[in-house]
N, C-alpha and C positions, 0 to 999 in steps of 0.2 A: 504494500500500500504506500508506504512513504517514499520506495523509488517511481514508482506512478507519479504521486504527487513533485517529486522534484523534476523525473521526465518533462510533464506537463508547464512547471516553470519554466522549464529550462526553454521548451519549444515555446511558449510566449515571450521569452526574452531574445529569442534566437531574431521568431516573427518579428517583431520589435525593430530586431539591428536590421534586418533584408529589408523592411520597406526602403520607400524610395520618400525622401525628405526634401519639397520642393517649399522656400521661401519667397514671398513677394513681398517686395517691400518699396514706397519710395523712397528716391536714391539720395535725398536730402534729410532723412529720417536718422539718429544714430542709435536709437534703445532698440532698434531692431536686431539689431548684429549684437548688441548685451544678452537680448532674449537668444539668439539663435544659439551663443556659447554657452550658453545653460542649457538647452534642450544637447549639445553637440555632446559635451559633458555629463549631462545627468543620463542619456540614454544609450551614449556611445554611438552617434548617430552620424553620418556626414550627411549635411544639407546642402543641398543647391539654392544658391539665392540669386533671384532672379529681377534684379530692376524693373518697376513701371512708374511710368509718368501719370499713367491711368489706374489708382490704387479702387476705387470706385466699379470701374468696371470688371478689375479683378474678383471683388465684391458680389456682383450680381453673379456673376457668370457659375461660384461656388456656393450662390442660394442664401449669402451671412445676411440674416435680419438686419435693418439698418439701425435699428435701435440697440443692438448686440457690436458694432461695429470700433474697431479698435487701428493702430498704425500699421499691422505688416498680416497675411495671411500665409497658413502652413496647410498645405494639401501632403497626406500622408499616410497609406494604407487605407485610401477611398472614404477618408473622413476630412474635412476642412477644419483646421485649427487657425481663431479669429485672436489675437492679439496676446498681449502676458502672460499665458495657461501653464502653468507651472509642467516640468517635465514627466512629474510621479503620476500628473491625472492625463497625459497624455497617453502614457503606458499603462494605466488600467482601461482607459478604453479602447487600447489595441486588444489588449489583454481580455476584455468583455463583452467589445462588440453587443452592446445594446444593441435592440431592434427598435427601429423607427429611428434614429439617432444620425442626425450629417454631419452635427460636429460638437464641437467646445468652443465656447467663445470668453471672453474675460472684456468686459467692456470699457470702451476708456483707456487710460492711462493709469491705474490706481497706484499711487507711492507704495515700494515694499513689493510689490509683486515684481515677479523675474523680468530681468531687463530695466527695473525702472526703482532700483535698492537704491535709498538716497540716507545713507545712515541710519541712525534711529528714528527717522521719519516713516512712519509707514501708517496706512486706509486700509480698513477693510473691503474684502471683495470677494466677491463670488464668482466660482467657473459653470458657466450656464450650458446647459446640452440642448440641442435646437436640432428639429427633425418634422418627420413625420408625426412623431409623439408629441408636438408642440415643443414648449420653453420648460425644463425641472434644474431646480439646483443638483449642478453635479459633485460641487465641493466650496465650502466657505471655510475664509482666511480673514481670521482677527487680528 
């Protein structure tokens, strides 16, 4: 049973590292590249980042609520990751694959969330899961 269970970690972290890690971000943006060495870091991930002028149409085209909408967007194992989303909740929802589920979003710029650590300065914030299923919290950060 418990080599089961570590098989099973093992191939969701394996999953994890083979996706393909595509960033968008505009090119005058800098907390994007902060967030992307966290996610590069915490998941052992190599991203492709990808310049747009057009951060907006990136936007529609991956279905992100406009009221969910944040500086850089991460397309990654056929889910869309919208701004700050810390790396641990990215990998449970590789790792989970909710149904009804497109993506994570982290709205805003909130102090304290990845890419945007300004000291002891930090806002609470929520990582929101948007789909089919609608908008549920998928993790809150005090």
């Amino acid at each position: 049973m418990a080599s089961a269970l570590l098989f099973a970690l093992g191939a969701c972290s394996n999953a994890a590292q083979a996706a393909e890690y595509t960033m968008f971000r505009d090119p005058s943006c800098g907390c994007c590249e902060q967030w992307a060495e966290h996610v590069r870091h915490g998941m052992n991930a190599e991203i492709a980042v990808k310049d747009s002028a057009d951060m907006a149409a990136v936007k529609d085209d991956n279905g992100v609520p406009e009221a969910l909408r944040s500086c850089h967007t991460m397309v990654v194992g056929g889910y869309v990751i919208e701004g700050h989303v810390p790396a641990a909740d990215i990998q449970r929802l590789l790792r989970e694959r909710p149904a009804g589920v497109r993506g994570l979003a982290v709205a805003g710029m909130p102090l304290g969330s990845p890419g945007m650590e300004m000291g002891d300065r930090a806002q609470p914030y929520q990582v929101i899961a948007f789909g089919e299923a609608g908008r549920s919290v998928f993790n809150s950060y005090n």
